[in-house]
One Martini backbone bead per residue (centre of mass of N, CA, C, O) as a GRO file, in nm:
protein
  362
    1UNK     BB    1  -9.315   9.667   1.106
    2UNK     BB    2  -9.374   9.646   0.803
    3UNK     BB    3  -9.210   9.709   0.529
    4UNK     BB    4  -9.218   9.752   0.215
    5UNK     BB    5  -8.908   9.743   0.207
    6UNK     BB    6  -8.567   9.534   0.193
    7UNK     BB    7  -8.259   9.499   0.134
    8UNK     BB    8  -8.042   9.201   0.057
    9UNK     BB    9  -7.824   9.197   0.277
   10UNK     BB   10  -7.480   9.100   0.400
   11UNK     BB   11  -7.193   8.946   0.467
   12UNK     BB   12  -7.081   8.936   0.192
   13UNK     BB   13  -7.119   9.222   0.132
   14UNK     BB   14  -6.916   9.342   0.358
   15UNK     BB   15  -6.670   9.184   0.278
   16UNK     BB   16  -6.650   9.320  -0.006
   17UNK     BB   17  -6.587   9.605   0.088
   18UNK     BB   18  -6.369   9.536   0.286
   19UNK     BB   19  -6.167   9.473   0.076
   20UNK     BB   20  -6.146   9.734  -0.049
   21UNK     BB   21  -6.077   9.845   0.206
   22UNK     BB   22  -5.773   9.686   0.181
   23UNK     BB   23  -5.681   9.783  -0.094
   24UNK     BB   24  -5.690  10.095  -0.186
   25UNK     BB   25  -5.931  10.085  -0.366
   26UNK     BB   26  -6.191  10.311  -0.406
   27UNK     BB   27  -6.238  10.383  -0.662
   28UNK     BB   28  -6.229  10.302  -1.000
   29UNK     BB   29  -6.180   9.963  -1.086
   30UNK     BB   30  -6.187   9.608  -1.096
   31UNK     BB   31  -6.467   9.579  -0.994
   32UNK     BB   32  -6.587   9.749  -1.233
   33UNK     BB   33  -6.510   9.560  -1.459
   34UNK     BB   34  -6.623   9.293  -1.371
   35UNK     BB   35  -6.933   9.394  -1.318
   36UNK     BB   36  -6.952   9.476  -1.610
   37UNK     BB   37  -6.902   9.151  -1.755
   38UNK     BB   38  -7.125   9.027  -1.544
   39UNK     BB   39  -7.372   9.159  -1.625
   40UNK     BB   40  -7.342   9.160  -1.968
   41UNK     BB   41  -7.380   8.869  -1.966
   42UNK     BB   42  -7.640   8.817  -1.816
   43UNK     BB   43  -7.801   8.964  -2.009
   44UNK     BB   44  -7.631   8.962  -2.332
   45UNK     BB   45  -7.416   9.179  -2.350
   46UNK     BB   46  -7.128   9.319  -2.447
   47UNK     BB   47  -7.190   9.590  -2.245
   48UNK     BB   48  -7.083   9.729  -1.948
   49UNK     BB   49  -7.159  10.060  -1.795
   50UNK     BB   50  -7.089  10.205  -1.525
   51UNK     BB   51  -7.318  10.437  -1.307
   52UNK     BB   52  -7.388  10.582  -1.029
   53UNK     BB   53  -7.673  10.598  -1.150
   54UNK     BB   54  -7.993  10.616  -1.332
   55UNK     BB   55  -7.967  10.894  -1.413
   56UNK     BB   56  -7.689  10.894  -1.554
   57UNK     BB   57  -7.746  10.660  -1.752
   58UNK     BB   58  -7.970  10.797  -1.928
   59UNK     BB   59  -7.795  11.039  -1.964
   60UNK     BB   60  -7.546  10.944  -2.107
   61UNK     BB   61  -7.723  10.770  -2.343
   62UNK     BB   62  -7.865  11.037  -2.488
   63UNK     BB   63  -7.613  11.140  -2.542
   64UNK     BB   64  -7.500  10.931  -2.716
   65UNK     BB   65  -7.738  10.970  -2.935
   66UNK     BB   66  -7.765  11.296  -2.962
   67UNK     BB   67  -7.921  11.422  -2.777
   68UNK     BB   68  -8.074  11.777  -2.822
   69UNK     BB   69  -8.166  12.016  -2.871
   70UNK     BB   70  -8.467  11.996  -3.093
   71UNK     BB   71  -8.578  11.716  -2.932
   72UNK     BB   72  -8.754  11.423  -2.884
   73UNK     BB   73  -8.910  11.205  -2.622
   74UNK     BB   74  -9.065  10.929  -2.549
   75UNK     BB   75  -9.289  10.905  -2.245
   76UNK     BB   76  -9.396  10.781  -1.970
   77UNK     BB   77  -9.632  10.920  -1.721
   78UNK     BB   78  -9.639  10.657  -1.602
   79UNK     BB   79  -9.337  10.732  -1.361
   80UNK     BB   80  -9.044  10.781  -1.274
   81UNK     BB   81  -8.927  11.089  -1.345
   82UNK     BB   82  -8.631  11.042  -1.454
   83UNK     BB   83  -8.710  10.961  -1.784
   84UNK     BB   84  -8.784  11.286  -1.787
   85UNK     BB   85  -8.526  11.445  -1.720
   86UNK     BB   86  -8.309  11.331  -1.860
   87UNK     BB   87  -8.418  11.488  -2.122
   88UNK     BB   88  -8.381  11.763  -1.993
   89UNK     BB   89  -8.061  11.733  -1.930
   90UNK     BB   90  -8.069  11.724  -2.255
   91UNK     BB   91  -8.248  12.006  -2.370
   92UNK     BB   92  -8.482  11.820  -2.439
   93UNK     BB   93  -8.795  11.660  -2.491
   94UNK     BB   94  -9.081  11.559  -2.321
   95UNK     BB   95  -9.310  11.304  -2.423
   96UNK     BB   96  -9.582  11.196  -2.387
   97UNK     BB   97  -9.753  10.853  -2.296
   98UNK     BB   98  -9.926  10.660  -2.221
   99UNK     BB   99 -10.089  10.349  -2.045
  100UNK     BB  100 -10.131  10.029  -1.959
  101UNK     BB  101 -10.390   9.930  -1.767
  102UNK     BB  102 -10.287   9.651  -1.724
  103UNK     BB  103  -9.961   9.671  -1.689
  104UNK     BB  104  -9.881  10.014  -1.703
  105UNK     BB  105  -9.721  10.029  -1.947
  106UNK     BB  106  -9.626  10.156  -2.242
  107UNK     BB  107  -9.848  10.245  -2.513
  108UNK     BB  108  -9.790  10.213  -2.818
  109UNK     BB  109 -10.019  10.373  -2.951
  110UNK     BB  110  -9.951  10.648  -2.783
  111UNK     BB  111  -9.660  10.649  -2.934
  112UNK     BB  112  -9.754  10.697  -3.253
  113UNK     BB  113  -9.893  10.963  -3.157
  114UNK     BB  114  -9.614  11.121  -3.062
  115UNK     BB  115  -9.494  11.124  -3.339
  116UNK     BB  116  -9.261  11.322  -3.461
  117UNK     BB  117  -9.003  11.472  -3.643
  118UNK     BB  118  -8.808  11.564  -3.372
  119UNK     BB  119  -8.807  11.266  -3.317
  120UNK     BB  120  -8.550  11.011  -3.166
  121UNK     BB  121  -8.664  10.876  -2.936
  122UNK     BB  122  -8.768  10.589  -2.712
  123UNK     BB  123  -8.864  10.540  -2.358
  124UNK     BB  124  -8.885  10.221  -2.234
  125UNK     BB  125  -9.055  10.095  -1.974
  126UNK     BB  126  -9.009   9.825  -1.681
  127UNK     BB  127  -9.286   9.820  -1.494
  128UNK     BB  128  -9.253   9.666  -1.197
  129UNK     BB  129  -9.066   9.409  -1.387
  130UNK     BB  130  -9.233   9.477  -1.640
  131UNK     BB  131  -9.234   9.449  -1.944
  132UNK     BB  132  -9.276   9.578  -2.244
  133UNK     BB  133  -9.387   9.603  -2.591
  134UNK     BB  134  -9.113   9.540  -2.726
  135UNK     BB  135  -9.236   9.478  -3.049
  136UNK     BB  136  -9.406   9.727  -3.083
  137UNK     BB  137  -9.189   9.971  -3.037
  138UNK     BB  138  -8.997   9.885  -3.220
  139UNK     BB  139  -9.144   9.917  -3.500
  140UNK     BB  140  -9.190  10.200  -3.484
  141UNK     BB  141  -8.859  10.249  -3.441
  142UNK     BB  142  -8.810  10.162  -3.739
  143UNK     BB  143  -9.042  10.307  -3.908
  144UNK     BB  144  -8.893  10.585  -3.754
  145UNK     BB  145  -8.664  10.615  -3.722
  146UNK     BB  146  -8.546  10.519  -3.387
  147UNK     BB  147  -8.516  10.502  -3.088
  148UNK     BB  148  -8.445  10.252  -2.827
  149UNK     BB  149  -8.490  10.292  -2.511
  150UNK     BB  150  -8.426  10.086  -2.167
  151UNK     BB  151  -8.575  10.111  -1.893
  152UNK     BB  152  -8.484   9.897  -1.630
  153UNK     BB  153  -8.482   9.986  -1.288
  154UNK     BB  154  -8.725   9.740  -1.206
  155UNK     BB  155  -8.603   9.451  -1.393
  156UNK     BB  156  -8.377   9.255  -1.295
  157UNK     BB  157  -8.445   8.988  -1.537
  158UNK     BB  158  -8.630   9.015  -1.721
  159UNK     BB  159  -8.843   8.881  -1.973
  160UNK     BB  160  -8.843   8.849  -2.350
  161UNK     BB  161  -8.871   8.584  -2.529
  162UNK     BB  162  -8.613   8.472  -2.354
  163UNK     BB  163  -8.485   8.749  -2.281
  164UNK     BB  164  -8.324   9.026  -2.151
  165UNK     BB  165  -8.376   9.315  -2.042
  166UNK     BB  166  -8.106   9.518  -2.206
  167UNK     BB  167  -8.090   9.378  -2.536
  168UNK     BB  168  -8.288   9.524  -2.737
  169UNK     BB  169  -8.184   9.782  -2.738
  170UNK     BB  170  -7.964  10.021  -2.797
  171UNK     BB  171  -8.015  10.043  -2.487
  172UNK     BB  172  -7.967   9.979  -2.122
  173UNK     BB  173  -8.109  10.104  -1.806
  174UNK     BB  174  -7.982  10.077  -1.473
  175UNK     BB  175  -8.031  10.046  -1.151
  176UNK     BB  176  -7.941  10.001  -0.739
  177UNK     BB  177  -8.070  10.084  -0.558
  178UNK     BB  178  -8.195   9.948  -0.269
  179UNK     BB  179  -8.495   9.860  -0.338
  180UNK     BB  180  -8.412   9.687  -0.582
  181UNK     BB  181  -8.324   9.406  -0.671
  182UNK     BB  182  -8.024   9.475  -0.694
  183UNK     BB  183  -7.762   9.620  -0.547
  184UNK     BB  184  -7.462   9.907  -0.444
  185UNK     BB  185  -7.688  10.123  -0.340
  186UNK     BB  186  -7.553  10.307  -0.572
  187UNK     BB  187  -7.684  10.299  -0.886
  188UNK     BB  188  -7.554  10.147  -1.231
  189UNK     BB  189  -7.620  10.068  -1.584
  190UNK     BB  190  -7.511  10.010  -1.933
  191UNK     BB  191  -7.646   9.830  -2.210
  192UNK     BB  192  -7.466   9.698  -2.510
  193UNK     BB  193  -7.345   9.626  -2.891
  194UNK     BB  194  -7.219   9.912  -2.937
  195UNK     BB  195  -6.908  10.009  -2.986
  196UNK     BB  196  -6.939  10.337  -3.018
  197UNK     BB  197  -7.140  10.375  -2.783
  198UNK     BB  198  -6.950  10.293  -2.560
  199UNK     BB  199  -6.753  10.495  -2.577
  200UNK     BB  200  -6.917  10.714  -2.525
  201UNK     BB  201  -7.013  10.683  -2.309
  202UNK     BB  202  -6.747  10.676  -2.125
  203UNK     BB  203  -6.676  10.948  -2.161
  204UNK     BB  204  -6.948  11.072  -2.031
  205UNK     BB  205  -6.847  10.939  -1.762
  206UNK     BB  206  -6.522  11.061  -1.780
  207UNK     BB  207  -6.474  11.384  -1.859
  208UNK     BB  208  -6.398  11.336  -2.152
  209UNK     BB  209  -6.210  11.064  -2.162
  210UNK     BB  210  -5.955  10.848  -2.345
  211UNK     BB  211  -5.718  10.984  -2.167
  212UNK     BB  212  -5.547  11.095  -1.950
  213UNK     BB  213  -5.622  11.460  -1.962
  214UNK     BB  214  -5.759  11.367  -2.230
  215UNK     BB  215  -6.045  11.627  -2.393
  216UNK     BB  216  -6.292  11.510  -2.640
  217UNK     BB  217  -6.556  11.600  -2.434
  218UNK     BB  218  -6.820  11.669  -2.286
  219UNK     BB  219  -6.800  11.567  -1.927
  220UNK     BB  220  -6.851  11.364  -1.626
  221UNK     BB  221  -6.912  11.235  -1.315
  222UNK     BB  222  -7.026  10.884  -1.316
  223UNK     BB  223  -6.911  10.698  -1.158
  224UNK     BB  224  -6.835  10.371  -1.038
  225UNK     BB  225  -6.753  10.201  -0.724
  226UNK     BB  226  -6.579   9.953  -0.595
  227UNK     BB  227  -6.765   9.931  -0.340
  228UNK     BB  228  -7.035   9.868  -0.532
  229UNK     BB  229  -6.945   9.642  -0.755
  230UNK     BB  230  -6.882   9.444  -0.526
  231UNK     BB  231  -7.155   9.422  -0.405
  232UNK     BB  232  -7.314   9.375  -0.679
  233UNK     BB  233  -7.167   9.061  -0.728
  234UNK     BB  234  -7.312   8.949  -0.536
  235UNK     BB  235  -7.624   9.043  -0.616
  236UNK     BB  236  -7.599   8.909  -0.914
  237UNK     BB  237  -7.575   8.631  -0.811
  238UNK     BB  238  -7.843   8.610  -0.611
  239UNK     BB  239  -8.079   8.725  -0.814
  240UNK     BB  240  -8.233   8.471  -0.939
  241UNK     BB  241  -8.316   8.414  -0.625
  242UNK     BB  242  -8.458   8.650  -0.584
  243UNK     BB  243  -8.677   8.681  -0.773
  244UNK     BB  244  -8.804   8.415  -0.681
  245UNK     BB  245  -8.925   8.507  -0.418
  246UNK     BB  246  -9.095   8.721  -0.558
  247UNK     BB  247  -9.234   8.509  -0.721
  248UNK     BB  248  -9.330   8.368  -0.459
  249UNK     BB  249  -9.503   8.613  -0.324
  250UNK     BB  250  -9.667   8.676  -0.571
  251UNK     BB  251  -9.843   8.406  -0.576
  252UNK     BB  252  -9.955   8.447  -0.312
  253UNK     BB  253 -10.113   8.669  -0.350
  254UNK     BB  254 -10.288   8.570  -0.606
  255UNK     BB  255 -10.423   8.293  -0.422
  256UNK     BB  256 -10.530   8.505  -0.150
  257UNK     BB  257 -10.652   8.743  -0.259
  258UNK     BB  258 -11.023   8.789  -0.220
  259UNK     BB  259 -11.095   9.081  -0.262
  260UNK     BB  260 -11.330   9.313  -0.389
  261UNK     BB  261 -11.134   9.557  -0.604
  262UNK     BB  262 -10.882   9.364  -0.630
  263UNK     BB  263 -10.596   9.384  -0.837
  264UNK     BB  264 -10.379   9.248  -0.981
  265UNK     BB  265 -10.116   9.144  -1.157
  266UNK     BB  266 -10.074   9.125  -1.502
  267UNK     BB  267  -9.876   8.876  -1.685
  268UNK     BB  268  -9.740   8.904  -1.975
  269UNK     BB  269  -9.693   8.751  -2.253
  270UNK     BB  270  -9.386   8.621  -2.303
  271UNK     BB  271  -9.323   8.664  -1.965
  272UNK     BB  272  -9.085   8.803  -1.683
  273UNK     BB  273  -9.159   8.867  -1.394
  274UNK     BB  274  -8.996   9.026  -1.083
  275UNK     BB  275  -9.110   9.221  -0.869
  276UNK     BB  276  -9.051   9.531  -0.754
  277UNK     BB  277  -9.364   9.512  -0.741
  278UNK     BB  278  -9.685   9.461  -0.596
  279UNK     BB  279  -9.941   9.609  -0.799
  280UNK     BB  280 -10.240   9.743  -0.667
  281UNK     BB  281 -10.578   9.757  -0.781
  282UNK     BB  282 -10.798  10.019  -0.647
  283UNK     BB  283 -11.157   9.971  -0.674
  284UNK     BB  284 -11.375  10.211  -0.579
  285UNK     BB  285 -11.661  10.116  -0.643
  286UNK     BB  286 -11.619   9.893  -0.406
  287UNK     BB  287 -11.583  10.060  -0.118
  288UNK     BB  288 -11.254  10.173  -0.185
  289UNK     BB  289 -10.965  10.317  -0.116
  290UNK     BB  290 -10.628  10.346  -0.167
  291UNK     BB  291 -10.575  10.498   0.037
  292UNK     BB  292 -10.782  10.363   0.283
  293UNK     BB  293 -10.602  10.118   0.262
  294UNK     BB  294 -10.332  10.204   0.360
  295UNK     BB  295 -10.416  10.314   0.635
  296UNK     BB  296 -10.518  10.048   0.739
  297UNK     BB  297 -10.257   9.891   0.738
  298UNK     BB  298 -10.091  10.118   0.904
  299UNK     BB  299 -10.242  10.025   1.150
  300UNK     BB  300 -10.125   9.714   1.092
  301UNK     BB  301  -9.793   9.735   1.030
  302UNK     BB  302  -9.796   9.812   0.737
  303UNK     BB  303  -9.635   9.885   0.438
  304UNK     BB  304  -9.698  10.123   0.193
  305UNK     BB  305  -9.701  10.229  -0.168
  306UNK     BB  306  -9.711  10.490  -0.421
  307UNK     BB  307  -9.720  10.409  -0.783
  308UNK     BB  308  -9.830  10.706  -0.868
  309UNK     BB  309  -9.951  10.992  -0.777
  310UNK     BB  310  -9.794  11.188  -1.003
  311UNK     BB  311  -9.812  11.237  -1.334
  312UNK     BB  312  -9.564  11.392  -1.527
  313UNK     BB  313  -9.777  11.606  -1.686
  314UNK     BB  314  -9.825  11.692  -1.317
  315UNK     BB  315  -9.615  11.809  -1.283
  316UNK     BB  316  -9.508  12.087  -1.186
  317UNK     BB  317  -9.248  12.115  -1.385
  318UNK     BB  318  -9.424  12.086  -1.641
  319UNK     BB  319  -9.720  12.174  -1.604
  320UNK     BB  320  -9.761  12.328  -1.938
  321UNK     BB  321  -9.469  12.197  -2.046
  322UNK     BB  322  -9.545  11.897  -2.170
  323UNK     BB  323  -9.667  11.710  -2.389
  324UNK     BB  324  -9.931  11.517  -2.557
  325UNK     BB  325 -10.127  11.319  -2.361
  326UNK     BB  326 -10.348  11.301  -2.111
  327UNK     BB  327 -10.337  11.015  -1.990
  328UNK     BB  328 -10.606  10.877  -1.863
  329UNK     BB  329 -10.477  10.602  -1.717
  330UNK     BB  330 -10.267  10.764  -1.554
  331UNK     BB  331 -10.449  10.895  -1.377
  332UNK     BB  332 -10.610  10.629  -1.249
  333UNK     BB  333 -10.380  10.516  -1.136
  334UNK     BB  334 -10.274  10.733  -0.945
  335UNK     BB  335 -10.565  10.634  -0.770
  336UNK     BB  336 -10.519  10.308  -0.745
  337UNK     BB  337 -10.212  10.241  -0.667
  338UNK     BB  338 -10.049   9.953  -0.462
  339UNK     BB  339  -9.772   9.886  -0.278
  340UNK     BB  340  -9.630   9.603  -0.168
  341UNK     BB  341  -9.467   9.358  -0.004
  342UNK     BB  342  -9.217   9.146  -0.156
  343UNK     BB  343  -8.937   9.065  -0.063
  344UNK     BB  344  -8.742   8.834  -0.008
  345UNK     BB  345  -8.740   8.857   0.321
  346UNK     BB  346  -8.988   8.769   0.352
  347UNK     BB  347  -9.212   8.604   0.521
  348UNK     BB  348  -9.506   8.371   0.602
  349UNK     BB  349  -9.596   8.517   0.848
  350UNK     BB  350  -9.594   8.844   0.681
  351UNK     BB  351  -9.788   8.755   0.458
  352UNK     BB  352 -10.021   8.642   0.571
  353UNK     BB  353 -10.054   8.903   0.758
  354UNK     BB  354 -10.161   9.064   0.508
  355UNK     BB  355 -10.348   8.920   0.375
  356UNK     BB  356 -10.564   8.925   0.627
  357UNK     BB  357 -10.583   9.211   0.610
  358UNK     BB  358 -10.688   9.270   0.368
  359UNK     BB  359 -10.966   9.076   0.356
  360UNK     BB  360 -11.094   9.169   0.666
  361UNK     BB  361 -11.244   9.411   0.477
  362UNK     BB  362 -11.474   9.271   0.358
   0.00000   0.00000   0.00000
């Protein structure tokens, strides 16, 4: 079976670890101090703050720029639910906004129709590797006294005009998850060049604490540990190289699948797509459906998985509890995307396997 995804870890990352745990500081130390200066570097911003999970990244952030009850935040419909519970883990409100059919990416227009006076920050997704549309983002909340907060999670190394996303917004906020672009396990990381920012951030990771035993306000266990740190940076290392991979199989897919029906990614002017995902979009009218194309693929040893099946305005937890546009765009991918395996370690003779799997349906 290929699997639709495969973390690329090896002896350097073992060694890594083993390091650590030879060293006897297992909690957060000097690796995770490292792993933030050299993140923050890669990035080109200011700070680097890790934490735990992209999902504490999220919620850390919101709270640090004051989010809280009786607040909205505009977050995209098509996305892992994460971007929107995180606003709700801070008592306020998560309002969606659609997404561009062609990049899949949160709609700026989209995000104008459901500016409202309580909205206080944009949550701009920059999904399946590609950045969201930057520009038009920023100039809505300049207009409109908003933060932008980039949420990173499937992007790490992408850029929007020569620069790395999570350079742009106030924060950036990313995930290290094992089948992200590149892992620590679990994990994430926050980009920031607002230094007053960053110290709150620190606070609210680490018990709202300034110094040992003295707290000076509510906060969480969010640190990342040095075994996941130690890990990181063998893979921030590595990661240049591990998205060219991503980047030489997305190519190869998008020269090779000449299926009817099935259309590839397209990546945005004066950006650098990533592939945490290959998301292809398979259109019904074709005499074919995105499940349907699935199970023969899974019958034939291939792994995909489907990004997303329900958009989140239609998740049971919010359903009926969360306003916002109908988002006509996300319902229609979230029947219609399927994603193929890209990862670096994919093989020419498994790639080359899945495109005739492909192909030979038609």
């Amino acid at each position: 079976m290929i699997p639709v995804a495969c973390p690329s870890v090896g002896q350097e990352e073992a060694h890594a670890a083993s390091a650590v745990i030879m060293s006897g500081m297992l909690a957060s130390g000097e690796q995770v101090k490292m792993f933030e200066q050299e993140f923050a570097a890669y990035i080109g911003t200011s700070h680097g703050i890790a934490t735990s999970n992209g999902t504490t990244a999220l919620h850390a952030t919101l709270l640090a720029h004051g989010i809280g009850p009786g607040d909205t935040v505009v977050v995209p419909s098509f996305t892992f639910i994460a971007t929107a519970t995180a606003v709700s883990m801070c008592g306020a409100t998560p309002v969606v906004a659609d997404v561009d059919p062609i990049t899949y990416c949160i709609d700026p227009t989209s995000v104008a129709e459901e500016i409202r006076a309580d909205t206080k920050a944009v949550l701009g997704v920059h999904l399946f590797g590609q950045p969201c549309d930057i520009r038009a983002i920023q100039e809505i909340c300049d207009d409109c006294n908003l933060f932008f907060i980039e949420d990173c999670a499937q992007a790490h190394g992408a850029e929007y005009d020569g620069k790395k996303v999570g350079s742009f917004g106030t924060s950036g906020c990313f995930s290290f998850y094992p089948t992200k672009n590149m892992t620590t396990g679990e994990g994430g990381i926050i980009t920031c060049n607002d230094d007053d920012l960053g110290r709150k951030i620190r606070l609210i990771i680490n018990h709202g604490q300034p110094e040992k035993y003295v707290h000076t306000r509510i906060g969480y266990n969010y640190r990342l540990t040095d075994f996941g740190a130690a890990i990181g940076r063998v893979q921030l290392r590595k990661l240049p190289d591990m998205n060219r991979r991503r980047q030489d199989n997305a190519s190869f897919y998008c020269h090779s699948i000449n299926r009817s029906g099935i259309q590839a990614p397209v990546v945005r002017e004066n950006c650098t797509h990533v592939y945490h995902q290959y998301a292809i979009r398979v259109s019904p009218e074709r005499g074919i459906t995105r499940d349907a194309l699935s199970r023969d693929l899974s019958s034939k040893g291939i792994g995909t998985a489907v990004h997303y099946p329900i958009p989140i305005h239609e998740q049971p937890v919010y359903k009926d509890k969360i306003s916002g546009s109908s988002c006509p765009n996300s319902q229609i991918l979230s029947k219609e995307i399927l994603s193929l395996p890209v990862y670096p370690d994919l093989t020419k003779e498994q790639i080359s396997t899945i495109v005739h799997a492909l192909n030979q349906g038609e």
